[in-house]
KOLPAPA-6196 format. One record per residue: x, z, y of N, C-alpha, C, O in turn. Coordinates in steps of 0.05 Angstrom, whole numbers, padded with zeros to 5 digits, always signed. Each point is the difference from the previous one (the first is absolute). Layout:
BEGIN
XZYXZYXZYXZY;...
***
This chain:
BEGIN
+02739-00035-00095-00016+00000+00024+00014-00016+00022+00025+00002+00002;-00040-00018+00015+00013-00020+00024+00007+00023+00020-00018+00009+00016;+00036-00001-00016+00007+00027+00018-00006-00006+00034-00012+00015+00015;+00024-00043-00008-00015-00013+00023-00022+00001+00010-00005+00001+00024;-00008-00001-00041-00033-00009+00007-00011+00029+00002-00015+00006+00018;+00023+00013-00038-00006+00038+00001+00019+00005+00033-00010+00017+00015;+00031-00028-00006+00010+00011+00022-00012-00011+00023+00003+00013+00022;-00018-00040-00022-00014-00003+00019-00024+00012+00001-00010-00002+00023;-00009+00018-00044-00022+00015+00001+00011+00021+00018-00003+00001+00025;+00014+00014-00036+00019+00025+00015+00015-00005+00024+00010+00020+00009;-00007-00040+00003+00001-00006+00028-00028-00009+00018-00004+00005+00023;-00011-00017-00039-00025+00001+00013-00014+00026+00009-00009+00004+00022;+00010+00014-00045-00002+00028-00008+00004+00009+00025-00019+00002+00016;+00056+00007-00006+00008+00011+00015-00004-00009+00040+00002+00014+00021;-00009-00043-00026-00009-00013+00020-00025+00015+00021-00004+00002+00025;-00010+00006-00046-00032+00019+00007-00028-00013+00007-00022+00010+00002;+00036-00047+00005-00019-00013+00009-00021-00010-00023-00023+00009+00000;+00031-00028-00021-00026-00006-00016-00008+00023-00025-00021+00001-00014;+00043+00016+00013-00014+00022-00021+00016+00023+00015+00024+00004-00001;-00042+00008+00015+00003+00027+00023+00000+00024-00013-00004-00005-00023;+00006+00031+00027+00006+00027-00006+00000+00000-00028-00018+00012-00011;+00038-00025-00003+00006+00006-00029+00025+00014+00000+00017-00008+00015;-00013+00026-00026+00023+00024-00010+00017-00004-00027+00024+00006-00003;-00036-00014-00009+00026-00015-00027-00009-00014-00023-00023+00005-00008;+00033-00019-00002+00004-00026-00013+00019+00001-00028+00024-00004+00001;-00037+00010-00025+00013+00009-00018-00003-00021-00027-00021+00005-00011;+00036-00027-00002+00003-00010-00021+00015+00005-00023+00024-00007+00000;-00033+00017-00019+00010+00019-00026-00001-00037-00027-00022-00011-00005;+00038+00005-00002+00000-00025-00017+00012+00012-00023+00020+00014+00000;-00035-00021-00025+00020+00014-00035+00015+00025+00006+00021+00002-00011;-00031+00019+00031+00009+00023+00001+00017+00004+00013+00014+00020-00005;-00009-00037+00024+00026+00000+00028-00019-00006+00022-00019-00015+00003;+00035+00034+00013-00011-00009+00028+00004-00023+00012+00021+00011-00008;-00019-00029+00017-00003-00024+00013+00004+00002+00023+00022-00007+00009;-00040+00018+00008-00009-00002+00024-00003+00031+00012-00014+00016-00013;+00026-00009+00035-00008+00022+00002+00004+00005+00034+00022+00007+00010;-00047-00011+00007+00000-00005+00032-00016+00027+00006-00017+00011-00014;+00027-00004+00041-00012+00024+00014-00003-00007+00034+00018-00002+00016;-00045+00000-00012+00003-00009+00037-00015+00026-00006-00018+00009-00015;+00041+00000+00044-00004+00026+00018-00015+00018-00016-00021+00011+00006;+00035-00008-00031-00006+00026-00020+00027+00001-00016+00019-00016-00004;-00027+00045-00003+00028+00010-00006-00007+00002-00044-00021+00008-00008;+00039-00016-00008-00007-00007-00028-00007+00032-00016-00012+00003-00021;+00021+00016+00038-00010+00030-00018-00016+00013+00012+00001+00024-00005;-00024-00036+00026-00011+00005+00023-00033-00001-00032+00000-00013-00022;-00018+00028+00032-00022+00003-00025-00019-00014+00019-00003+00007+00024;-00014-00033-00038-00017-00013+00010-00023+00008-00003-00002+00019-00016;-00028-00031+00031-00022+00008-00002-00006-00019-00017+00002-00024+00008;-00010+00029-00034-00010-00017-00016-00039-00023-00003-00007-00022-00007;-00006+00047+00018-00021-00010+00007-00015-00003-00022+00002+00021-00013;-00018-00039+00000-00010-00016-00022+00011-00003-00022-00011-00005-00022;+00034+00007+00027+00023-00008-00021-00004+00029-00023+00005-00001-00024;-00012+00021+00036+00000+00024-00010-00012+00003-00020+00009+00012-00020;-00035-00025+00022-00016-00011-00024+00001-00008-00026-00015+00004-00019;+00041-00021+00022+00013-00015-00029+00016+00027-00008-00003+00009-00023;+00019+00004+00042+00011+00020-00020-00030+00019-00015-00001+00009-00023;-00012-00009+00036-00027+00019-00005-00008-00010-00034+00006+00011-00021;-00021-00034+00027+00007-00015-00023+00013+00006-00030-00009+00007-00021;+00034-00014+00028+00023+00021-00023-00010+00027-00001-00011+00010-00019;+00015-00002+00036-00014+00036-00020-00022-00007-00010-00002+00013-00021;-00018-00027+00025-00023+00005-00018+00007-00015-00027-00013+00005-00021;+00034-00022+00023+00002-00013-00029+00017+00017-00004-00008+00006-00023;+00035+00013+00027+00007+00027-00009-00013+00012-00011+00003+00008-00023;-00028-00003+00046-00020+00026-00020-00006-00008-00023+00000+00014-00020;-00008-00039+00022-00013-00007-00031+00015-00002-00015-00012+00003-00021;+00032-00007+00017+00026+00000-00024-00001+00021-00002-00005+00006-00024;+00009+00018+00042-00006+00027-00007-00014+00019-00010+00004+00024-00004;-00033-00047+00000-00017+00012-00018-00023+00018+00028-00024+00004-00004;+00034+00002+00024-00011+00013+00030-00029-00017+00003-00021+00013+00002;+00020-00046-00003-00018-00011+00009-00009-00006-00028+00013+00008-00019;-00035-00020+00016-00010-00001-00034+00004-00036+00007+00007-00013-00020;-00010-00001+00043+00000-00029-00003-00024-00006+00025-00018+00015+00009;+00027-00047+00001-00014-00004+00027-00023+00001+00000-00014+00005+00020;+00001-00010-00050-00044+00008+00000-00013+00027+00002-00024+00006-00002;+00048+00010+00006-00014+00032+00000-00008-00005+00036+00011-00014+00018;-00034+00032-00018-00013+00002+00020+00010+00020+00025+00007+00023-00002;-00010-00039+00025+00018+00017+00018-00008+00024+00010+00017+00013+00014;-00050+00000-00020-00015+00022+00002+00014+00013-00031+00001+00024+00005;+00007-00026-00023+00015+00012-00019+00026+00014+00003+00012+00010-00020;-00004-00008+00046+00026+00011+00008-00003+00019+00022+00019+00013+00008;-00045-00010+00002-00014+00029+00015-00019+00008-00020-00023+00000+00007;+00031+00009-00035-00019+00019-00018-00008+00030+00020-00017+00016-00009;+00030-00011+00036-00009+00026+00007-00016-00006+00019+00004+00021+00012;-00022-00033+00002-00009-00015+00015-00032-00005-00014-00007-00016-00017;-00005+00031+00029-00026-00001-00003-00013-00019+00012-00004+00001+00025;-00007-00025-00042-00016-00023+00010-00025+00008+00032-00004-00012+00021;-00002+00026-00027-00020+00008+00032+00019+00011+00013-00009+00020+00011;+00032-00022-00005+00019+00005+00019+00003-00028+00015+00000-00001+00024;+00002-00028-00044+00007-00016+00005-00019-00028+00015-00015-00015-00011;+00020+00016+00035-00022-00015+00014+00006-00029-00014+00019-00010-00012;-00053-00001+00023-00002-00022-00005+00014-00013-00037+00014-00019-00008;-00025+00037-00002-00002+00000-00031-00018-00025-00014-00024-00001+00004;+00033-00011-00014-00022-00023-00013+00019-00009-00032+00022+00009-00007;-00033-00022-00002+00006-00011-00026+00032-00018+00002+00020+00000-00014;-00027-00017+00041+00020-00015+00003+00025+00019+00001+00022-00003-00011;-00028+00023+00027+00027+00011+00007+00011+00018-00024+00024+00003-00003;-00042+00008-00015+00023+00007-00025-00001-00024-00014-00009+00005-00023;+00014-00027+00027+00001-00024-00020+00033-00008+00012+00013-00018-00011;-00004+00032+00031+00026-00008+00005+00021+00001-00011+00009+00023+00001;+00004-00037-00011+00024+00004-00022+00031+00010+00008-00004+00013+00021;+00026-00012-00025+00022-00003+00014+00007-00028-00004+00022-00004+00010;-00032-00015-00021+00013-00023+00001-00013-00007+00029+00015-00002+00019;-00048-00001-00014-00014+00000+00024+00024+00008+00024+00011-00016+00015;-00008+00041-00017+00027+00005+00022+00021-00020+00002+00001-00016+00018;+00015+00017-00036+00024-00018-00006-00009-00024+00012+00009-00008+00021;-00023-00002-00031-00013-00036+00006-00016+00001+00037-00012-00020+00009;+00014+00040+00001-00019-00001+00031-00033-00013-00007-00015-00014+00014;+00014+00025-00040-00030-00006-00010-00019+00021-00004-00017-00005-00017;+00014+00028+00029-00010+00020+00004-00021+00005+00008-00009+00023-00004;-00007-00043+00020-00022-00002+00011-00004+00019+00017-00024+00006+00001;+00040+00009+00015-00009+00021+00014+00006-00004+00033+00020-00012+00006;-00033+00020+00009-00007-00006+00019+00027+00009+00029-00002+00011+00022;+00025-00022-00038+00028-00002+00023+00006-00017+00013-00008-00023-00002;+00018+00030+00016+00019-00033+00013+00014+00012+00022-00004+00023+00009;+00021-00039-00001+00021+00009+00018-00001-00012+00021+00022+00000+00012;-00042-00012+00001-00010-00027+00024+00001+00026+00027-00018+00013+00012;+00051-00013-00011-00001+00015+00037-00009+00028+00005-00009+00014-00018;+00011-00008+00034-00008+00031+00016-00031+00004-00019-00010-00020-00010;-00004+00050+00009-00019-00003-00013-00006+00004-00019-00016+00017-00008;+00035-00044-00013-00007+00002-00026+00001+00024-00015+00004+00021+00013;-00008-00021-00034+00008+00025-00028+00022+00006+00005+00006+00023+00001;+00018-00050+00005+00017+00003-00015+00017+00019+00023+00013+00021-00003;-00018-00032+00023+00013+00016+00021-00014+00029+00006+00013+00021+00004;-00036-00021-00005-00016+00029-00003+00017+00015-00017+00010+00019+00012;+00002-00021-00048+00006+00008-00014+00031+00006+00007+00010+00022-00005;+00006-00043+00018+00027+00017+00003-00005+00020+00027+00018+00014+00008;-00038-00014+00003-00007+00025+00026-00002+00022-00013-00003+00018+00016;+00002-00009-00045-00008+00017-00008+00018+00019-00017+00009-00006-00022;-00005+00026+00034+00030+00020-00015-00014+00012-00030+00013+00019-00009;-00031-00024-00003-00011+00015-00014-00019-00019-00013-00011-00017+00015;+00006+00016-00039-00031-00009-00014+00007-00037+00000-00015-00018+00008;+00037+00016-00019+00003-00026+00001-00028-00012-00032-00017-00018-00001;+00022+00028-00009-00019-00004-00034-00022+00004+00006-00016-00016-00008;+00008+00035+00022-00027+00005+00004-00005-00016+00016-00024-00001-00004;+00027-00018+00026-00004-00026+00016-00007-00023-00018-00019-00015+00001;+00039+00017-00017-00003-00031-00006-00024+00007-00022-00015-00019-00005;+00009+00041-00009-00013+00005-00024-00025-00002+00014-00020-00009-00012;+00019+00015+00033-00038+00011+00017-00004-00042+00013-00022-00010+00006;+00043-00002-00005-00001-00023+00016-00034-00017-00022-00005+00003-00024;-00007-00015+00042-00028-00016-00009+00006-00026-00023+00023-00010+00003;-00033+00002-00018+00002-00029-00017-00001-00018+00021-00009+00003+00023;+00021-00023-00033-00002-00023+00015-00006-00026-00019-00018-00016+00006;+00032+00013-00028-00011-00018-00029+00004+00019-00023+00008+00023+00000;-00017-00039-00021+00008+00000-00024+00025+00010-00009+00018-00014+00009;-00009+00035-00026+00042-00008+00002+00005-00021-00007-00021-00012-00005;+00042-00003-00001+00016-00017-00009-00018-00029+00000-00004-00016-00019;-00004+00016+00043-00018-00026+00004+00015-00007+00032+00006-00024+00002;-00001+00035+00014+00011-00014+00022+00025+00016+00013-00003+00024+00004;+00028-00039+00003+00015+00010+00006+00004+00013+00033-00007-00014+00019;+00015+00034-00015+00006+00008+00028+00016+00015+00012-00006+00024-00001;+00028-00030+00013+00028+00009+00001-00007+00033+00007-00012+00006+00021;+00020+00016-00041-00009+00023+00010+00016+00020-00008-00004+00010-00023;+00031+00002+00045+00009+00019-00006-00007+00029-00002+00013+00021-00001;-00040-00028-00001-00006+00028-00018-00010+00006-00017-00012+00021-00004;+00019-00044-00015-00002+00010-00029+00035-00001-00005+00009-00003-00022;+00002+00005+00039+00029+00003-00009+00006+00033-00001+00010+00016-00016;-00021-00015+00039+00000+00030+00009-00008+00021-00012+00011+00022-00002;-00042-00036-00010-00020+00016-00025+00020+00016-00024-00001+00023-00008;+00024-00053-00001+00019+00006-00027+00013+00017+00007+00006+00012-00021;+00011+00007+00050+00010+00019+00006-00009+00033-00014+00012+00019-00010;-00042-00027+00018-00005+00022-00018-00013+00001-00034+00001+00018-00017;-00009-00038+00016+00003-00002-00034+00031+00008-00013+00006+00016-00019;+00009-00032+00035+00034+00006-00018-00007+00043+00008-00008+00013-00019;+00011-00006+00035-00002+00022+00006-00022+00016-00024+00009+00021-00007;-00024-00025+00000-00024+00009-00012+00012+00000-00032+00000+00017-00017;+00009-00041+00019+00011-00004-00039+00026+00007+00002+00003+00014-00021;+00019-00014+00032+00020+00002+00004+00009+00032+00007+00019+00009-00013;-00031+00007+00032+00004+00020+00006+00025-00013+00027+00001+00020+00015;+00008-00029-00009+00020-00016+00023-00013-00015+00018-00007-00021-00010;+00000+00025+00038-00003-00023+00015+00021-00023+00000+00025+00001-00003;-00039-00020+00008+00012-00027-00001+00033-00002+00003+00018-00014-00010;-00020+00030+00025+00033-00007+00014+00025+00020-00019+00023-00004-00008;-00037+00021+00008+00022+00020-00028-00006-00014-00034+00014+00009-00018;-00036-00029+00012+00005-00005-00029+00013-00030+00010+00014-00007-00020;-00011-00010+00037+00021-00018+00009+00032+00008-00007+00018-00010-00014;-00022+00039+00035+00025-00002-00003+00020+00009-00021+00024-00003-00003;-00048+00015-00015+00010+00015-00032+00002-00020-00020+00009+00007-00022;-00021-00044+00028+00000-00013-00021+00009-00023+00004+00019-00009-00012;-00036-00008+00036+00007-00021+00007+00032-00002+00021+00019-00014-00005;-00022+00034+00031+00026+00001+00012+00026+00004-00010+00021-00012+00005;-00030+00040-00025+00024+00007-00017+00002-00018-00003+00013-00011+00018;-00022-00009-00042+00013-00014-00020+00012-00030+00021+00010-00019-00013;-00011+00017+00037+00010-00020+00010+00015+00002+00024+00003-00016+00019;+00009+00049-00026+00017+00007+00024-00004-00001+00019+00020-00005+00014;-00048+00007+00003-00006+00017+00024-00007+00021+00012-00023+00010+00002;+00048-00001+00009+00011+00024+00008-00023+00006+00032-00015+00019+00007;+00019-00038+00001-00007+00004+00036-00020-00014+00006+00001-00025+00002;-00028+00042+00002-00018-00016+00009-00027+00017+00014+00003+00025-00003;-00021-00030+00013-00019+00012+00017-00028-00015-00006-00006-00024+00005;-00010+00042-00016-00035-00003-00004-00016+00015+00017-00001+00024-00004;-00011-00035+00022-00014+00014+00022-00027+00016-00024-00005-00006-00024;-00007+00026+00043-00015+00019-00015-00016+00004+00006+00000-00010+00023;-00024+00020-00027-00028+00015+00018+00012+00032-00004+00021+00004-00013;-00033+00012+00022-00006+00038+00004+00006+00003-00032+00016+00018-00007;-00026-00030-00008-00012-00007-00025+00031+00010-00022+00004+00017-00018;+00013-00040+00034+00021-00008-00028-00012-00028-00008+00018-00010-00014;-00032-00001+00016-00006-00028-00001+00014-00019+00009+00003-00003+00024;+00007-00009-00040+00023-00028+00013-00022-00020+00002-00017-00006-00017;+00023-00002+00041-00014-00026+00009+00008-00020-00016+00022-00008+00008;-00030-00004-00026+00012-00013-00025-00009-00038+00010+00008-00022-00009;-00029+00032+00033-00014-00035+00005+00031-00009+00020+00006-00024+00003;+00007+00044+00006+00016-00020+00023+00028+00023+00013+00010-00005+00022;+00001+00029-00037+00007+00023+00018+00030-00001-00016+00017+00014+00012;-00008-00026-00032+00019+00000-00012+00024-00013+00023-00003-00021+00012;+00027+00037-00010+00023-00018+00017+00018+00004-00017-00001+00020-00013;+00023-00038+00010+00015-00008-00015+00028-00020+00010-00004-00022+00010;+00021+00030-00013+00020-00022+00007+00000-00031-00010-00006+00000-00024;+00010-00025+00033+00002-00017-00002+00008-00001-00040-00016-00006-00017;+00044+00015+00014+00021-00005-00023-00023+00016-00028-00001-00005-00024;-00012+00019+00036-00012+00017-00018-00034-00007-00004-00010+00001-00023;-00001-00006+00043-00027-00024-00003+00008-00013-00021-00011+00002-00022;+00037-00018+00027-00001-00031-00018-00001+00011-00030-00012-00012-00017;+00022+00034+00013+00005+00009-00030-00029-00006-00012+00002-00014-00021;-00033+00023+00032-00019-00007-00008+00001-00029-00010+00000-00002-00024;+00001-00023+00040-00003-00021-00011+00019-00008-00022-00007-00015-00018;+00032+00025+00019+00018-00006-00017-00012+00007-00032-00001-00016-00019;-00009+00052+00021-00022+00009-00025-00015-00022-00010+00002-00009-00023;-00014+00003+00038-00021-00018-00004+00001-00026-00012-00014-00010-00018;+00044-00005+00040+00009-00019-00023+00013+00002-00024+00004-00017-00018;+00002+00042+00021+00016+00010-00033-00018+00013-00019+00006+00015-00019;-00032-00023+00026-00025+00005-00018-00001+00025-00007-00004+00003-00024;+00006+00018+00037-00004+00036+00003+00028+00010-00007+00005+00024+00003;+00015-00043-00011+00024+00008-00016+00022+00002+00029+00004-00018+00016;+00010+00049-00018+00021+00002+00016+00020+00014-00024-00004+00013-00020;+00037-00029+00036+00020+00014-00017-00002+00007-00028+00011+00019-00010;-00027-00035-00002-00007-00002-00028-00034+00015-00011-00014-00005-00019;+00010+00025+00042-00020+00022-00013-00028-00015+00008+00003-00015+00020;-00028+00016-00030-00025-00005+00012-00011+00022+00028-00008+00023-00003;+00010-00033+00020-00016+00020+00017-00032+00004-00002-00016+00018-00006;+00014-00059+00017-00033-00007-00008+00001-00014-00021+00020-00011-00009;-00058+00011-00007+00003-00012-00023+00006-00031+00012-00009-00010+00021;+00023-00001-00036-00003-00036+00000-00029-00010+00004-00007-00016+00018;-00016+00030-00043-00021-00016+00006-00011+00009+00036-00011-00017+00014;+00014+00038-00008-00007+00006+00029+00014-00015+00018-00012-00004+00022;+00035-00004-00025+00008-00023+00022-00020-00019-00001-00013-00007+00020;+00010-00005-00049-00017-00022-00009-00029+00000+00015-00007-00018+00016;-00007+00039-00022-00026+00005+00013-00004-00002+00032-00018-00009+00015;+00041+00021-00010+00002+00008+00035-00007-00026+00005-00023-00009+00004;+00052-00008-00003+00004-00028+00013-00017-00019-00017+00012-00022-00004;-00033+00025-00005-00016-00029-00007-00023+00000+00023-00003+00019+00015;-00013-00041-00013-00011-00004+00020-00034+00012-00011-00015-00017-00009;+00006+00042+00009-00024+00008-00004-00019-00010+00016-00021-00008-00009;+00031+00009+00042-00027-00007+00011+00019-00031+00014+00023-00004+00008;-00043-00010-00009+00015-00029+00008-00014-00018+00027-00023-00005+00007;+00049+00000+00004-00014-00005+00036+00005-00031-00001+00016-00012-00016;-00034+00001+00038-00005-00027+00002+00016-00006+00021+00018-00017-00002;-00021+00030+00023+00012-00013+00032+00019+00028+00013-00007+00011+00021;+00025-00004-00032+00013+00019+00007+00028-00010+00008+00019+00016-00001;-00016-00044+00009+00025-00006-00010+00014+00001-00019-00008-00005-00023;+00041+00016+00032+00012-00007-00031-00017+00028-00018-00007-00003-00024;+00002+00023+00036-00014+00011-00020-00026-00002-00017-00024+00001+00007;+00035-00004-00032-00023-00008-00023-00025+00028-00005-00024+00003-00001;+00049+00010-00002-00020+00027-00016+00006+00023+00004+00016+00006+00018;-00028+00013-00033+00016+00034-00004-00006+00010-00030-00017-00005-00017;+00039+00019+00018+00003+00020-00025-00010+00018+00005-00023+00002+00008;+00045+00023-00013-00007+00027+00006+00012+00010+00022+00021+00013-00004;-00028-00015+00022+00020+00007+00031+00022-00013+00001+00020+00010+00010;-00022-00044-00023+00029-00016+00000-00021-00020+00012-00024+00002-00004;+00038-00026+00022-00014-00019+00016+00008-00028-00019+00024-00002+00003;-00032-00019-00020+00005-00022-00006+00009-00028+00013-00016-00009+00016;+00027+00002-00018+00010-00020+00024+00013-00021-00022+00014+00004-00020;-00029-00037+00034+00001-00022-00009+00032-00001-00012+00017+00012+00012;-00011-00025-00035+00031-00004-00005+00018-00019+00017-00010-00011+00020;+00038+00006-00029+00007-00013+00016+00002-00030-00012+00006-00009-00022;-00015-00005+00051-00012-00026-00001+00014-00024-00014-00008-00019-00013;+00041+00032+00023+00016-00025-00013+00014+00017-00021+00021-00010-00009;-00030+00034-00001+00003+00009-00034+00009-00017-00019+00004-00025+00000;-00003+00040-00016-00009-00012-00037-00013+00017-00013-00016-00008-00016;+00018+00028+00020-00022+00018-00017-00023+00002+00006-00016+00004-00018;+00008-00004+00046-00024-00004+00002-00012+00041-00004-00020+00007-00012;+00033+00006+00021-00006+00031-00005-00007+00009+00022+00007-00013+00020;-00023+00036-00017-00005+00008+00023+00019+00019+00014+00014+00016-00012;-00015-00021+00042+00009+00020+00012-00017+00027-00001-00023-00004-00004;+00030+00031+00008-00011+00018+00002+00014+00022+00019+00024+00005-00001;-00047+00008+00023+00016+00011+00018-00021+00024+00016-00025+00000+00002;+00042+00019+00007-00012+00018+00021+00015+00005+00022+00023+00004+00006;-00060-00006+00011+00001-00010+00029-00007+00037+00009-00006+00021-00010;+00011-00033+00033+00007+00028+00021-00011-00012+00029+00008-00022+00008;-00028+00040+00010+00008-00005+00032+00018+00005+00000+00015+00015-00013;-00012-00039+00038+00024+00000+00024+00015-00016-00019+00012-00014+00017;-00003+00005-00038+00013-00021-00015+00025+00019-00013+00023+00006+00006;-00047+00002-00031+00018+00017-00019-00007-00013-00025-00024-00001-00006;+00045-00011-00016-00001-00022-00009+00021+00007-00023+00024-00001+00003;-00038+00008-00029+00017-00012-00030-00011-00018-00009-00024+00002-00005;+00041-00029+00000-00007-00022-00015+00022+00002-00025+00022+00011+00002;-00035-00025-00029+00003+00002-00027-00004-00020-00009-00022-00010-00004;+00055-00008-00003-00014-00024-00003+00012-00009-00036+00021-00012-00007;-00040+00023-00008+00014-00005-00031+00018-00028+00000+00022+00003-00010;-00028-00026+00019+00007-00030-00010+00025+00007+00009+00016-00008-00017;-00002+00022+00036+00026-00007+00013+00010+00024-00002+00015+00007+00018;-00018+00008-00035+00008+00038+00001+00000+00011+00021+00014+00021+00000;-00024-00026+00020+00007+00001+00034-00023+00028+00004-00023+00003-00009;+00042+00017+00028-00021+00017+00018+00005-00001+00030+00022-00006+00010;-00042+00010+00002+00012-00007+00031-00025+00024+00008-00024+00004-00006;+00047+00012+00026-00014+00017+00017-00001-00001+00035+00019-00003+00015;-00039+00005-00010-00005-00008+00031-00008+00033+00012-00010+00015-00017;+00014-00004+00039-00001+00015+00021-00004-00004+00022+00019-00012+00011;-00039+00017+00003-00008-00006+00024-00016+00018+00025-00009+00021-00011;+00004-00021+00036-00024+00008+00024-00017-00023+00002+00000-00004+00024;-00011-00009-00032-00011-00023+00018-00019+00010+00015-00012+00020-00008;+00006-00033+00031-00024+00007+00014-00035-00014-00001-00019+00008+00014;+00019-00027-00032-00012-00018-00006-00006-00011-00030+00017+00000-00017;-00045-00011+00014+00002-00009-00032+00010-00024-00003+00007-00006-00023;-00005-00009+00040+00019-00031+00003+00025+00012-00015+00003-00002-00024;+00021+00016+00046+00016+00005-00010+00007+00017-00021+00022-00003-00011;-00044+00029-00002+00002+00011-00024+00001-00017-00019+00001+00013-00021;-00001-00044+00013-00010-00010-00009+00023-00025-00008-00004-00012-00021;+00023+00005+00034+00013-00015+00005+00024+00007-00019+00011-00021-00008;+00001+00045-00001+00004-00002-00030-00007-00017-00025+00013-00014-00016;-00033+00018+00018-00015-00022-00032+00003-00024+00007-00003-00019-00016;+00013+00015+00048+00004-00026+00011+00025-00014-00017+00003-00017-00018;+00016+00041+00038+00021-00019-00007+00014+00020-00030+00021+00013-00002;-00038-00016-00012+00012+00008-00030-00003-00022-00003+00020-00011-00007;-00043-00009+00010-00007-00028-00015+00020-00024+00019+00004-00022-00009;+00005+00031+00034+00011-00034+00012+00031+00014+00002+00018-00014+00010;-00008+00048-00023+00027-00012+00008+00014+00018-00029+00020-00009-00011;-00034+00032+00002+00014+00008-00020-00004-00009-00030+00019+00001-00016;-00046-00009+00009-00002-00014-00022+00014-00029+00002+00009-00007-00022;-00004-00011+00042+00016-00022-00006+00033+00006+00000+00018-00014-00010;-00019+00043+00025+00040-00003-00005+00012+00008-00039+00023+00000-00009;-00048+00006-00004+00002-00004-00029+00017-00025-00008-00005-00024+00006;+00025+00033-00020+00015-00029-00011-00019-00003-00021-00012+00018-00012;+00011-00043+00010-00019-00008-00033+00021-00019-00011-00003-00011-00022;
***
């Protein structure tokens, strides 16, 4: 790595002027840290993860299914409230038990969310100490499933209580009995409803050193310290590009609660990046071609600057790559 060119990011960093309220700056290379910056945060201080929460979400459901818990992403997501009497369930139609868990996974759900400001569902739904499933379950069609994509953390939220339903564990106790265990995190905080419901779309906080361990999983293809956590083929599935974007910038596509992002330009492999995004600029990037993980932490106040990460991953940390 051009250590120069990483120490002038991290002085820009610390500067506050062209990339403002970022909190740390983490480069993990063939299993060494690299890089490891903290503006005006402390390194055992537990971050708000945001979005990012998602990808760990993600992993448990490919947990469950290795565990035999989930039967596989085409089972139907009305198949995981067997107690739940259909005339309970508003706005009932064909489309809506046609919903799959892959539909979830993929933001292809067709159901009538979105997160557009004060108002929405989405904000209606974290106002609510109670009945998070029954929200999103009563919420109206909007398409077809798995015909149009629409960023919607609440089908992230939905899988909180499926894992709960098959599992007998809310989200955050079969984490920490499978996935945390097995990757040595000790210290961490999942915000909750009345419920016991972990907010699974965005409530996960996590230390910087201990976030990265996710991407590290990920590039080590489910494999930690020798043992499988996740299956391999579920890395595989996650990070391919299911639904595929035209004008997103560097982002191409999505997996399963993983974001796709164009490779790097002056590569050789020609592989994709793969990564999860967070408000406020909460940021694992996964970059197979270069074994590289890089974790970002942030407040931003703005989508300019939430954004400016994926920036300068492409103009300063993919070129300090020796090739």
């Amino acid at each position: 790595m051009d250590r120069a060119k990483l120490q002038e990011l991290a002085d820009l960093i610390r500067a506050g002027e062209k990339y403002p309220r970022l909190h740390c700056l983490l480069i993990i290379r063939h299993g060494k840290l690299v890089l490891e910056e903290y503006f005006n945060w402390q390194p055992e201080r537990l971050h708000t993860l945001q979005s990012v929460s998602k990808s760990f979400t993600s992993a448990l459901v490919g947990i469950a299914i290795m565990q035999g818990e989930f039967k596989g992403v085409h089972e139907k997501m009305l198949d995981f409230f067997p107690e739940k009497d259909p005339a309970d369930i508003e706005n009932l139609d064909s489309r809506k038990e046609a919903i799959t868990l892959e539909d979830l996974l993929t933001m292809r759900s067709g159901t009538d969310y979105n997160e557009s400001g004060p108002g929405s569902p989405h904000f209606q739904l974290n106002a609510l100490r109670t009945g998070w499933d029954a929200f999103y379950l009563n919420r109206p069609m909007r398409t077809d499933p798995g015909t149009s994509f629409l960023y919607d953390s609440g089908a992230v939220i939905i899988t909180s209580s499926m894992l709960k339903n098959r599992t007998g564990k809310h989200a955050h106790k079969f984490a920490e009995d499978t996935l945390f265990k097995s990757l040595g995190i000790t210290r961490k905080f999942w915000m909750a409803n009345e419920e016991g419901h972990p907010h699974t779309g965005g409530g996960l906080n996590l230390a910087a050193l201990d976030t990265a361990k996710l991407g590290q999983l990920y590039l080590n293809r489910g494999q930690w310290e020798g043992i499988e956590v996740v299956p391999e083929a579920w890395i595989s599935e996650s990070t391919k590009r299911h639904v595929h974007f035209q004008s997103r910038g560097h982002a191409k596509g999505y997996g399963y609660w993983w974001w796709i992002l164009e490779p790097d330009p002056d590569g050789r492999g020609g592989e994709d990046i793969y990564a999860t995004m967070g408000f406020k600029a909460q940021y694992i990037f996964v970059i197979p071609e270069h074994d590289m993980v890089v974790v970002v932490n942030g407040d931003t106040r703005n989508r300019t600057d939430q954004q400016k990460p994926i920036e300068f991953l492409y103009t300063h940390i993919l070129p300090s790559v020796e090739r």
